[in-house]
C-alpha positions in Angstrom: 0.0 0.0 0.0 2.7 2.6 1.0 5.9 0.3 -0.9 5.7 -1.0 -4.7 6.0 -4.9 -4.6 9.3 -4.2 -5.9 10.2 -2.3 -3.1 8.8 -4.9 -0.6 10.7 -7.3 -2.7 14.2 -5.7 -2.4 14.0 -5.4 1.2 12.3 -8.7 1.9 15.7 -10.2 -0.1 18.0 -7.7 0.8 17.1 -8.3 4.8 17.0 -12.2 4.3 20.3 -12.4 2.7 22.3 -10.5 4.8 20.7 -12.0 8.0 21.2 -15.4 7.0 24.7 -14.8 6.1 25.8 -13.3 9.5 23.4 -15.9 11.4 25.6 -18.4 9.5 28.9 -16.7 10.5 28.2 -16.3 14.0 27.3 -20.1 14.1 30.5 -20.6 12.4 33.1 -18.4 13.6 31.1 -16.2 16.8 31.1 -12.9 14.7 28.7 -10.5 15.1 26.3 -12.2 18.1 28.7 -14.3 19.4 29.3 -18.2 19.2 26.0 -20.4 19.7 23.8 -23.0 18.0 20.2 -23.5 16.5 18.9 -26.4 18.1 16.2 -28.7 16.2 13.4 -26.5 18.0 14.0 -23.8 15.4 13.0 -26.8 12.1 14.2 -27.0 8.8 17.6 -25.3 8.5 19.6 -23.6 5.7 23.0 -24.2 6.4 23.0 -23.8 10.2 20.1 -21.2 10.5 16.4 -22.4 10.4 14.3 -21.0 7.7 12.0 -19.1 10.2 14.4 -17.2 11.7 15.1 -15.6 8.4 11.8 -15.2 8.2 11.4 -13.5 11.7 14.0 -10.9 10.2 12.3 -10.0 6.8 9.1 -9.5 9.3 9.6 -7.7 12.2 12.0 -5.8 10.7 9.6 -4.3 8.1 7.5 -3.5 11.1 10.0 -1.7 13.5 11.1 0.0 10.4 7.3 1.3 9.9 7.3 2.2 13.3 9.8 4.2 12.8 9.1 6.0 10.3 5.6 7.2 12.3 8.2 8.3 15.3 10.2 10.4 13.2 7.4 11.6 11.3 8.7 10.6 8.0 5.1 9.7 6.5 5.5 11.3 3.1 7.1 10.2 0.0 9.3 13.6 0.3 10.5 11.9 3.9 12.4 9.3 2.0 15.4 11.6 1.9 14.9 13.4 5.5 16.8 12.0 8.3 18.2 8.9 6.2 21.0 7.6 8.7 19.3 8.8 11.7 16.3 6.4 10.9 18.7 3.6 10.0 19.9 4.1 13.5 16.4 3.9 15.1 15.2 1.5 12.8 18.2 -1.1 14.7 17.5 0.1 18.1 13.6 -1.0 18.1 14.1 -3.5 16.1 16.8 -4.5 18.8 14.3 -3.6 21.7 12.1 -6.4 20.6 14.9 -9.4 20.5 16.4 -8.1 24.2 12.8 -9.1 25.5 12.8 -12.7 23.5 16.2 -13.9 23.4 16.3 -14.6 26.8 13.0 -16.3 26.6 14.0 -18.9 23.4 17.4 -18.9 24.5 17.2 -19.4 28.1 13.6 -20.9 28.6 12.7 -22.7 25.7 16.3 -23.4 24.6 16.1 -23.1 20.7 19.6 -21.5 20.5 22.2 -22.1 22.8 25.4 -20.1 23.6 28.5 -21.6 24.4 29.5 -18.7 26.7 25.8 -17.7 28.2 26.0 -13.7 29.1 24.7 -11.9 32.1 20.9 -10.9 30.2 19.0 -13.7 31.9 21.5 -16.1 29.7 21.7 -14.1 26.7 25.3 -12.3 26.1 25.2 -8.4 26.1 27.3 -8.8 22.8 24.7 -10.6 20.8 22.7 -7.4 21.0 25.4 -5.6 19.1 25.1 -8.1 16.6 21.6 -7.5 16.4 22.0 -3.2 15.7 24.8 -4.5 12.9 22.6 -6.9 11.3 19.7 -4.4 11.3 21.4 -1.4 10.4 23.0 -3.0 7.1 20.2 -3.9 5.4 18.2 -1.1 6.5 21.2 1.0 5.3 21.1 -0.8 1.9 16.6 -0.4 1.8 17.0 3.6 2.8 19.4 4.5 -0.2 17.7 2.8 -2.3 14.3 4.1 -1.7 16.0 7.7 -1.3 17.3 6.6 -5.4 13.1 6.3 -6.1 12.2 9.0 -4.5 11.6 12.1 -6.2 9.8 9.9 -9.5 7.8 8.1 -6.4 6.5 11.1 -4.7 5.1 12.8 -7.8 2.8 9.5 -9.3 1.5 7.8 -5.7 -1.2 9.3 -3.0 -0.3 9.9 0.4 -2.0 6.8 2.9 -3.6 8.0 5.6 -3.4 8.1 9.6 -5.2 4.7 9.7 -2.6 2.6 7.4 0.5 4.3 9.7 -2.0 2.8 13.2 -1.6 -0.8 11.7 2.0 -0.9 12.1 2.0 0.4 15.6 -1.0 -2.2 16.5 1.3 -4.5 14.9 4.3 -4.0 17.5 2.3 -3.9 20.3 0.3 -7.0 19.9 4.2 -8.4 19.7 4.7 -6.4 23.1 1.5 -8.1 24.3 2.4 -11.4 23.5 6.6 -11.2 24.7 4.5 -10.0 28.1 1.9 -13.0 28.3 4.1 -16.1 26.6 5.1 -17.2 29.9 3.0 -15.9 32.8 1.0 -18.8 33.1 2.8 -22.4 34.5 5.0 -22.7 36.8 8.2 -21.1 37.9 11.3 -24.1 37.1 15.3 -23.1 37.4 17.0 -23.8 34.1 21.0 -24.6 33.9 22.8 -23.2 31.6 26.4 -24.6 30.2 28.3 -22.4 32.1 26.7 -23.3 35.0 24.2 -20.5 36.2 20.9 -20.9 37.3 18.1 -18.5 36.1 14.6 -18.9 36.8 12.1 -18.6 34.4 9.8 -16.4 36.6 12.6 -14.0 36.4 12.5 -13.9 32.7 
């Protein structure tokens, strides 16, 4: 509605591709989030990443980059060139916001990753957060210049959406708030191990 389909398609392969390659090289060699593995709760796998966290990227990172785009007020077609690195840089950081609640949760809880050096964020290293800004920030880098290429042509030929089409993203992120606050209130509170030997409850998390 607001992107072309070619648009949505360059980010959707541009944000797969470059997640899946640094997934695969952190798996491999610890670089950007640090050294861990997918375990068989994550299913089918290309190379050593499964094929739905890929698929988490491409999706929540379209919506944290809508949302950012309503806090920064950058709405309009014209807004493609405003504030470029600045929103590449806000962009990472909510889209970051969201895995610091639900790493510890999948990595600690339900185990579907597992670090060979567990951090101090309920199990999660502090590091692999980095990873996640760099991760973000390069292919939102690579989606911003090229829509700020399209933009002057784009602006002149497509109608402005309205206030309702810029509410679904934000309804969007906070069902996902919603859901990273309810996923484990119910059941019982059990203390997990981790491989370098510190105890976490999940109550905590």
């Amino acid at each position: 509605m607001y992107y072309s389909a070619k648009e949505v398609a360059f980010y959707a392969v541009v944000s797969a591709v470059i997640a899946d390659v640094l997934e695969n090289l952190s798996v491999l060699y610890g670089i950007p989030f640090g050294y861990y593995y997918h375990t068989a709760l994550g299913g089918p796998k290309l190379f050593n990443v499964p094929y739905v966290v890929t698929l988490i990227y491409v999706a929540i990172g379209y919506i944290s980059w809508m949302v950012t785009q309503v806090i920064l007020h950058r709405t309009r077609y014209s807004d493609w060139k405003r504030l470029v690195y600045i929103t590449l840089l806000i962009a990472a950081f909510v889209f970051t916001a969201w895995d610091l609640c639900i790493d510890p949760v999948y990595g600690t809880i339900y185990k579907a990753f597992i670090y060979r050096n567990p951090g101090a964020w309920f199990g999660t290293p502090v590091g692999n957060y980095f990873g996640w800004l760099v991760t973000t920030y390069l292919f939102y880098l690579l989606f911003a210049l090229f829509l700020n290429k399209r933009g002057d042509p784009v602006r002149q030929e497509r109608i402005q959406p309205g206030r309702s089409y810029w509410l679904q993203a934000i309804l969007a992120y906070l069902v996902l708030a919603v859901v990273a606050i309810l996923m484990d209130l119910t059941g019982a509170s059990v203390e997990i191990t981790l491989a370098d030997g510190k105890v976490w409850n999940t109550g905590e998390i």
